[in-house]
N, C-alpha and C positions, 0 to 999 in steps of 0.2 A: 830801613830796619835791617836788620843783621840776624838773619834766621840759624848762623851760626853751620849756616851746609856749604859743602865745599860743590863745585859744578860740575864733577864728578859722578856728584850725588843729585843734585839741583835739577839736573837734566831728565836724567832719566825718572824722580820724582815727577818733575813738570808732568812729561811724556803720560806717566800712567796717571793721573791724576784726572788730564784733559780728555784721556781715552775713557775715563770714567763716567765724566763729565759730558761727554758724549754720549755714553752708553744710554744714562737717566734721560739726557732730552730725545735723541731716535725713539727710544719707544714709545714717548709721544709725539712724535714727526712722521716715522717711517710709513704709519701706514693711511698718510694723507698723500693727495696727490698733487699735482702741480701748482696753485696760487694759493691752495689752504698750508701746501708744505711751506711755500717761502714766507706764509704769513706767522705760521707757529714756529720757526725759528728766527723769524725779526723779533717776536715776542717774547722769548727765551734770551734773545740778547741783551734788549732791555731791560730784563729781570735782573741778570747777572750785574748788567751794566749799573744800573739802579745797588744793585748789592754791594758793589766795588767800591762806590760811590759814600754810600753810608757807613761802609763794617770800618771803620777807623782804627779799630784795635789790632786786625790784622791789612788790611790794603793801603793807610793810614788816609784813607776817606776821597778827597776830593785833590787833597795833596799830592797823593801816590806814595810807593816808596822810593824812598832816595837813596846816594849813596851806598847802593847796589855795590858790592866789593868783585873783582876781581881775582880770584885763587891762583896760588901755584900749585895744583895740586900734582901728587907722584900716584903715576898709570903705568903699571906695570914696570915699577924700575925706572923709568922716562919721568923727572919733573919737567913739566908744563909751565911755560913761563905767561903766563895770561895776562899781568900786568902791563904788557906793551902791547901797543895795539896791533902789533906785526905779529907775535906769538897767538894773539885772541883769533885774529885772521885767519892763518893757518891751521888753527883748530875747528875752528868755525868751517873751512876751507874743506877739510878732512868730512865731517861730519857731512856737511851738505853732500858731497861726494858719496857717503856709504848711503843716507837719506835717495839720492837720487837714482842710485843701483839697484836699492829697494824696490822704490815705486815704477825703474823699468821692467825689474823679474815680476810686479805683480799686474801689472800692462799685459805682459803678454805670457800669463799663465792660464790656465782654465779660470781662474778664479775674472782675470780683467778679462777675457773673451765673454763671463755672463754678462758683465758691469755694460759691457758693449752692445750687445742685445738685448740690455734691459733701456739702455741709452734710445736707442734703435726703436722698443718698440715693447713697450712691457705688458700688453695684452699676449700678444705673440709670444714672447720670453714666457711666461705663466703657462698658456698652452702647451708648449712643449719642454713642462715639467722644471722649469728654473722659478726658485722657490726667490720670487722677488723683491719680497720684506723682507727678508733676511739678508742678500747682500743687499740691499739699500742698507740695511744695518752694519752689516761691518764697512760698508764703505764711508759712512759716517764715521764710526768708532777709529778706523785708518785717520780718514783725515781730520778727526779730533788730537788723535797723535799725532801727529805730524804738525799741527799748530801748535801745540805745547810745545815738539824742542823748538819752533819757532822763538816762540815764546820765552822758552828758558835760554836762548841763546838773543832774546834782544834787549832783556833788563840788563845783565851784566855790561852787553855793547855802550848800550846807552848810560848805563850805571843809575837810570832813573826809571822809574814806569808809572805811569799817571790811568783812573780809568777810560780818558780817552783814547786808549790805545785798546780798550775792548772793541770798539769799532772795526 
């Protein structure tokens, strides 16, 4: 199906959409801890999974959608040739590059120094005053983004997406 958006637009839709989409399942995750968390986000995935599955009108069911188009779209003055998988590449190429510069500036800012000592020890991290539901939360919501432009960048690839690929 033909959403009629260019990847331009697609992406950064995906992006905020999954950060949303995150948003709703952390806060009933966040403040489980370790086998009740991984149990309440298996079970959120199969929810979704189960949804992809059946919403036919939009995900087209069991089928997926197909025929995933390709855009040239024009960024800043620069048309993008997407149709060859050598121009898809290098965009793709580009992206992962600004994605990964990202998540080194956020590694090693105060914000991934709490992530670390909550990693470490989040009775500890609590006691001296690191509010640890809460980056549990945005580190969800982060890496809910970061799976959507995943995501917006591997229907196009593939030109197909099936809900097996909720997994």
């Amino acid at each position: 199906r033909d959403f009629g958006l260019s990847i331009v637009v697609a992406i950064p839709t995906g992006v905020i959409l999954a950060a949303l989409a995150a948003l709703i399942i952390a806060n009933f995750c966040v403040s489980s801890d370790e086998i009740y968390f991984a149990m309440l986000t298996l079970a959120f995935a199969q929810i979704l999974h189960y949804i992809a599955w059946h919403w036919n009108e939009v995900t087209g069911g069991s089928d997926g959608l197909d025929m995933i188009p390709r855009s040239t779209p024009t960024l800043l003055g620069v048309t993008l040739d997407l149709g060859t998988i050598g121009g898809f590449y290098y965009f793709t190429l580009i992206l992962v590059a600004v994605a990964l510069t990202t998540l080194w500036i956020l590694v090693n800012s105060p914000f991934g120094l709490a992530l670390k000592c909550i990693r470490e020890n989040a009775v500890r991290a609590e006691f001296v005053g690191v509010r640890v539901t809460r980056y549990r939360l945005a580190a969800f919501v982060i890496s809910g983004a970061f799976s959507g432009m995943a995501g917006a960048l591997f229907a196009p690839f593939q030109r197909a997406v099936t809900p097996e690929a909720m997994y």
